[in-house]
C-alpha positions, -999 to +999 in steps of 0.1 A: -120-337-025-132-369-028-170-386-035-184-395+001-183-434-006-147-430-008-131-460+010-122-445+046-090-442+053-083-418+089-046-403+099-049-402+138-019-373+149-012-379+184-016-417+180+004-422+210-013-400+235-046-411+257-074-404+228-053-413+201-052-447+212-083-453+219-100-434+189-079-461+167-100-485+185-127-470+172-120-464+142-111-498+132-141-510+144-162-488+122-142-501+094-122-475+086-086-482+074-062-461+097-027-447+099-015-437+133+005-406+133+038-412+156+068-393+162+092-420+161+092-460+151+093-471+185+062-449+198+048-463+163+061-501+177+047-490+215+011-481+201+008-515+179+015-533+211-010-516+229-038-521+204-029-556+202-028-558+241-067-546+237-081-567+213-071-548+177-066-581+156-055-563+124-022-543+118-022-507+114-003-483+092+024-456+114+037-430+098+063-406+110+047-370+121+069-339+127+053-305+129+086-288+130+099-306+099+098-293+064+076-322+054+049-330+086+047-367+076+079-384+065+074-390+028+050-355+019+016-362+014+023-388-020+027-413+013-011-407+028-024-397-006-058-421+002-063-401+034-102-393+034-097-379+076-077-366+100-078-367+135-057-339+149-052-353+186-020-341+191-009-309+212+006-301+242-010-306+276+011-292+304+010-263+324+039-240+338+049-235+301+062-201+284+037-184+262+064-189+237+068-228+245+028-232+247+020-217+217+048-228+195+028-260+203-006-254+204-009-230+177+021-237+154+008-277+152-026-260+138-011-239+119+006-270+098-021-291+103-041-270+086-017-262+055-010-301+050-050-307+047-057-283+022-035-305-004-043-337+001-069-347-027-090-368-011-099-354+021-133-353+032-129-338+069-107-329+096-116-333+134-097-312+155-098-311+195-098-281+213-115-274+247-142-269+265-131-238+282-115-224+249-140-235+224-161-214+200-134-184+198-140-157+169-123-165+138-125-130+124-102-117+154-074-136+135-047-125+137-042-114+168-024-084+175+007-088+198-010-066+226-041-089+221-020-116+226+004-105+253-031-098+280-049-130+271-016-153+276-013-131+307-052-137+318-056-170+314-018-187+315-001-200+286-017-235+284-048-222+283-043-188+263-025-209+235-056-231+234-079-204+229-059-187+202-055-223+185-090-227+182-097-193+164-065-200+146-082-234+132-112-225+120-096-191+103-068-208+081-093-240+072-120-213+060-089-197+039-078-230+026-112-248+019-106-273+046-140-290+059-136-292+092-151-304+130-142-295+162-148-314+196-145-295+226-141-321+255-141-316+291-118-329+315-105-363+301-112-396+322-102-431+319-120-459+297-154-461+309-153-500+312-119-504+323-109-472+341-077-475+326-058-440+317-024-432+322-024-393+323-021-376+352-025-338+351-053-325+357-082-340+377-061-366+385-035-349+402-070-337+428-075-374+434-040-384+439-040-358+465-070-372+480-061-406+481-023-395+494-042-377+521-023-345+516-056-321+511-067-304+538-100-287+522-118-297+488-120-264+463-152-251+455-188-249+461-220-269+453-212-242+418-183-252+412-183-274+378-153-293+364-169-317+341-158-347+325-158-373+297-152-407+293-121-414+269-142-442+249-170-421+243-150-388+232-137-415+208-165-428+200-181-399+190-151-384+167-149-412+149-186-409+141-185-373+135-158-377+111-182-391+085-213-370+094-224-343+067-242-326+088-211-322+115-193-306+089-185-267+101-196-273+136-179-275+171-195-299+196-195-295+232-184-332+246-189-335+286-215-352+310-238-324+321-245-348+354-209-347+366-210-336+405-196-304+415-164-306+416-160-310+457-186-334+458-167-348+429-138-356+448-157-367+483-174-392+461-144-406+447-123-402+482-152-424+498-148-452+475-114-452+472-115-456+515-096-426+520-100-397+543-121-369+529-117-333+543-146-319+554-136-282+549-140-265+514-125-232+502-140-211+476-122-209+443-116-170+452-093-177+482-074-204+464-070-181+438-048-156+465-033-186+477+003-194+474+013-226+454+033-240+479-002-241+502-026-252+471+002-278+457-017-270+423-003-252+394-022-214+391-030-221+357-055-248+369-077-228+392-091-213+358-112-246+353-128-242+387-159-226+375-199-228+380-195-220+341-221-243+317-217-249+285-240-255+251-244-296+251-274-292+233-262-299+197-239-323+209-265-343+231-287-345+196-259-362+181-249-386+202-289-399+206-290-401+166-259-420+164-267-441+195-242-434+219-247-431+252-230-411+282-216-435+303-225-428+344-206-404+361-201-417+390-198-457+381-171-444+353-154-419+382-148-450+402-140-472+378-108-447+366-100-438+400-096-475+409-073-476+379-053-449+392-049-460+427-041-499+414-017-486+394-007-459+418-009-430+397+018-441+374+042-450+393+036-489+393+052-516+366+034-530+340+009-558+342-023-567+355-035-552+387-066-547+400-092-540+427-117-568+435-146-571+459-135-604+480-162-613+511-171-573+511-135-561+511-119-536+488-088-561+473-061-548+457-047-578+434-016-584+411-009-606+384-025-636+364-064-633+378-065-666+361-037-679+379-043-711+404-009-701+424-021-675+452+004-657+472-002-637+507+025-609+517+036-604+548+044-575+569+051-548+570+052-548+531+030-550+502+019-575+473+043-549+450+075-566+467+060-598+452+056-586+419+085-600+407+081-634+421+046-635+415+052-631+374+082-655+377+059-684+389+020-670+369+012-662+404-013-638+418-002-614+446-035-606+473-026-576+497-045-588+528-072-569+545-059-534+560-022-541+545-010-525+510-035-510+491-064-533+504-094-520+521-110-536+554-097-536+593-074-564+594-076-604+609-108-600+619-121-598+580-102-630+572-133-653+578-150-643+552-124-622+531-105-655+526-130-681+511-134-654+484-105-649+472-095-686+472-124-694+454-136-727+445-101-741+441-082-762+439-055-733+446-018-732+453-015-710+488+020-693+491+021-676+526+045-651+531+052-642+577+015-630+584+001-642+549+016-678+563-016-673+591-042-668+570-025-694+542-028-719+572-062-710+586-079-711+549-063-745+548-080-754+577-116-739+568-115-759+538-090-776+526-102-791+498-101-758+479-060-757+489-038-782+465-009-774+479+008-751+514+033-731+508+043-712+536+074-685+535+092-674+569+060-686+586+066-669+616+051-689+642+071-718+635+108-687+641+115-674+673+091-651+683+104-612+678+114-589+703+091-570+728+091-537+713+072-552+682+045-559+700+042-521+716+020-508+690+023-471+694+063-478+691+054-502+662+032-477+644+051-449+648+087-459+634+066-475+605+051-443+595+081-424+599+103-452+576+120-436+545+124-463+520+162-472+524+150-473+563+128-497+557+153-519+537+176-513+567+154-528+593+140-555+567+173-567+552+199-553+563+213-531+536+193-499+514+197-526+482+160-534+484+149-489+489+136-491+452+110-520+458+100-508+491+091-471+479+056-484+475+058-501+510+068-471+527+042-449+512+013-474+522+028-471+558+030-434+559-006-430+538-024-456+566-005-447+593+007-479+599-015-487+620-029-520+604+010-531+602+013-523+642-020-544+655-012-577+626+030-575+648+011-575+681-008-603+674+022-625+657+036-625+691+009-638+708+017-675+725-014-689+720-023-676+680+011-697+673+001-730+690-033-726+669-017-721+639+004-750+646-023-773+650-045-762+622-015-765+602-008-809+617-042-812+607-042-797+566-043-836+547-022-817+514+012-814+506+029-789+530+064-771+518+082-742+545+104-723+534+133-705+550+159-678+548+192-698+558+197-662+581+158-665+592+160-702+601+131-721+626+126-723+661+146-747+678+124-780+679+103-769+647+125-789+620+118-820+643+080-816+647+076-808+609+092-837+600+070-859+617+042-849+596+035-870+567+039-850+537+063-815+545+092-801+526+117-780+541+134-755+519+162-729+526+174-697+504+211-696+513+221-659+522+183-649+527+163-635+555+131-629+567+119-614+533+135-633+504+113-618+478+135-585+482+167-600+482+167-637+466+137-637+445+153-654+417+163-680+441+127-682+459+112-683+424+132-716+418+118-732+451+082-722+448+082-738+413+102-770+425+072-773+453+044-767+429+058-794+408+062-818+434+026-807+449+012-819+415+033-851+409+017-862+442-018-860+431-037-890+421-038-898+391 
């Protein structure tokens, strides 16, 4: 082993996974030179680009990891010969495995881990992550006899049984091969504390996926129950300082926020924010426990966390105060990764920057640039996630209005002070898409000297005014709700081409009820809301530019009166219909650009 004030050099296994990434972070902010463990060049290319993405300036070192290969990191251990830490972050997180499967990875990675460590000359400590449900396990029961083995992978499931036996498995080969060791138990796993941001989704997160799908009918447990969590940054955080504390050296640490809520009130809290419907009924963690799956819609393995269980945070509370880092709020940090899961819709959005934003007291779910001076406005019955595509070809910013998408509020009647907030001081370019063409028109009129330019798409009351039956509501509401994807490409386009974009859409519709979608159709037919929108729309001083699907064309009488204003643009996407963003967005793309060009060669000088 080498001297203490040995330059510090960390190997983080797991690199790629939720902690690995962000423990680099930390690392490299401490000063430490690190080498990310990956098990393949382009999750080593796919972890530089995230740390670059947030803020990591330098380059770091990859190196190949295999736990099943003769060598565990490609080149032996002459490649990381200057490692003075490891960071053992890699495992297997799943449930529904075999106890074969679960602990060929849980306890065979150990196993290796540990073996590699012992010969590396300089190493100064290892930090290993276990659990806070498996933690503190007997090395001297090592090894387990089969029969030992067999009941506890049959009494606690393999996930968790494997963790348990990788913990006493840990401790008993580094004591056999002189390894200096520390282990970090961590609870349940949240997003950054800042940022929310977290892209895995077993677990807790699955609980508030159902929550804010609205397919829970009773929250599980009592005001006992305890399911507690931790904050990704400051698990990292504190490894990355334990790593290089003498007096962490042979000791396990119990990381998790005493104050998290029970785990009902957990999820009522986190329902409430995120505006969805919270059951008021709760079942015990005994009758879920008798409970088929296909009622619970939750693996059996995970009802063994549902516990009024506590857990020794003393020595780990002592050593976060003496190395000054404190536990982030619960609830603020609950919220915060909760919004992060719902903007990003629990993993099954793109890539890129979306957000919730408070905008005139209304919960706003926003896409794209936040920078961005070009502000789009979806119509119906669809979402700002049909724009996404659009929105990044122009540096746009998608704005699901109030009661549509994934916004919050109750609809048109928010739009007086909902819209002066998210235009902002301005100058802005408005892009109104059918119903977003309304409120594009009447925040032109409330103050236009914020708007630089109108852009209005398939502005509806300017087109024929749709049948009757849109305006029934109930008939409205209810064919919405019930829309499958392909459906609603049918009725919006045509053709099931567009199903893939409009997954989002139709979920929104089935999640709300539709609903907000019915009452905002009603209202588009009414006779007088179009000759008001008219008129505000003569009176707006700016550039004005319409544009039109060549199958969605304007009322009869329309092209005339437009072109008597001074300074309007008529556009058409040949082919297109009411919703060109599904079917001709590169097209659309093309004329929203030409019109913000020739919005901006019109201004002064």
């Amino acid at each position: 082993m080498t001297a203490p004030d040995a330059p510090r050099h960390a190997l983080v296994l797991g690199a790629s996974g939720l902690i690995g990434r962000h423990l680099i972070l930390k690392l490299a902010a401490a000063g430490a030179k690190v080498t990310a463990g990956v098990r393949s060049a382009a999750s080593g290319a796919r972890v530089q680009q995230w740390l670059v993405a947030h803020g990591l300036a330098l380059r770091i070192d990859t190196a190949i990891v295999d736990f099943d290969a003769p060598e565990l990191v490609a080149g032996g251990r002459g490649a990381v010969a200057s490692i003075t830490e490891i960071h053992n972050c890699a495992g297997v997180y799943r449930f529904g495995m075999s106890a074969e499967a679960a602990r060929s990875a849980n306890v065979g990675i150990v196993e290796r881990l540990v073996d590699f460590a012992a010969g590396l000359p300089g190493l100064q400590r290892v930090v290993h992550i276990s659990g806070y449900r498996v933690g503190g396990q007997d090395p001297a029961a090592v090894p387990w006899s089969d029969a030992q083995r067999a009941a506890r992978y049959r009494e606690l499931g393999a996930y968790e049984a494997s963790k348990v036996e990788s913990d006493a498995v840990f401790q008993a080969r580094s004591a056999e091969r002189g390894v200096p060791w520390t282990i970090v138990n961590p609870a349940s796993v949240i997003g950054d504390s800042a940022t929310g941001e977290s892209e895995q989704l077993i677990g807790l997160a699955g609980a508030v996926e159902q929550i804010w799908s609205g397919t829970v009918a009773a929250l599980p447990g009592d005001e006992t129950t305890f399911l507690p969590i931790v904050t990704v940054d400051y698990l990292a955080a504190f490894m990355a300082a334990a790593a290089v504390d003498p007096a962490a050296a042979g000791t396990a640490y119990w990381v998790l926020d005493d104050g998290t809520p029970p785990l009902a009130e957990l999820l009522a809290h986190v329902g409430r924010h995120l505006g969805a419907p919270v059951p008021r009924l709760r079942i015990p963690v005994g009758v879920i426990r008798r409970l088929p799956r296909w009622i619970t819609r939750s693996d059996p393995e995970t009802v063994g966390f549902m516990s009024a269980d506590r857990y020794p945070t003393a020595s780990a509370l002592a050593f976060a105060e003496r190395h000054g880092l404190p536990m982030p709020d619960a609830r603020v940090s609950l919220e915060r990764w909760a919004d992060y899961l719902a903007a990003h819709r629990f993993g099954e959005a793109g890539a890129g920057d979306r957000r919730f934003v408070e905008a005139g007291g209304v919960r706003t779910f926003v896409l794209g640039d936040p920078d961005s001076r070009s502000v789009i406005l979806p119509g119906l019955p669809v979402n700002a996630d049909t724009w996404s595509d659009v929105a990044a070809g122009i540096g746009a910013r998608a704005v699901d209005l109030p009661g549509l998408g994934l916004s919050g509020g109750s609809g048109v009647r928010d739009w007086g002070r909902w819209l002066p907030a998210v235009v902002g001081e301005g100058p802005v370019d408005l892009i109104g898409h059918s119903i977003g063409a309304a409120a594009a028109v009447l925040a032109a009129g409330a103050f236009p000297e914020r708007i630089a330019s109108l852009t209005l798409v398939s502005p509806f009351f300017l087109q024929p005014r749709g049948r009757a039956a849109t305006r029934v509501r109930p008939l409205v509401r209810a064919v919405l709700r019930r829309s499958s994807p392909a459906g609603l490409s049918r009725r919006l386009t045509g053709s099931v081409r567009s199903a893939d974009v409009l997954v989002s859409s139709a979920g929104d519709l089935a999640r709300r009820g539709a609903g907000g979608a019915a009452e905002h159709l009603a209202l588009a037919g009414s006779p007088r809301w179009r000759a008001e929108l008219r008129d505000a729309l003569a009176r707006f001083p700016g550039p004005i530019r319409i544009i039109t699907g060549s199958d969605d064309p304007l009322a009869p009488g329309a092209v005339s009166w437009l072109e008597r204003l001074p300074d309007v643009a008529l556009m058409t996407v040949p082919g297109a219909g009411h919703h060109p963003q599904l079917t001709h967005g590169d097209a659309l793309a093309e004329r929203l650009t030409a019109g913000r060009r020739s919005a901006v060669a019109s201004e002064p000088a």
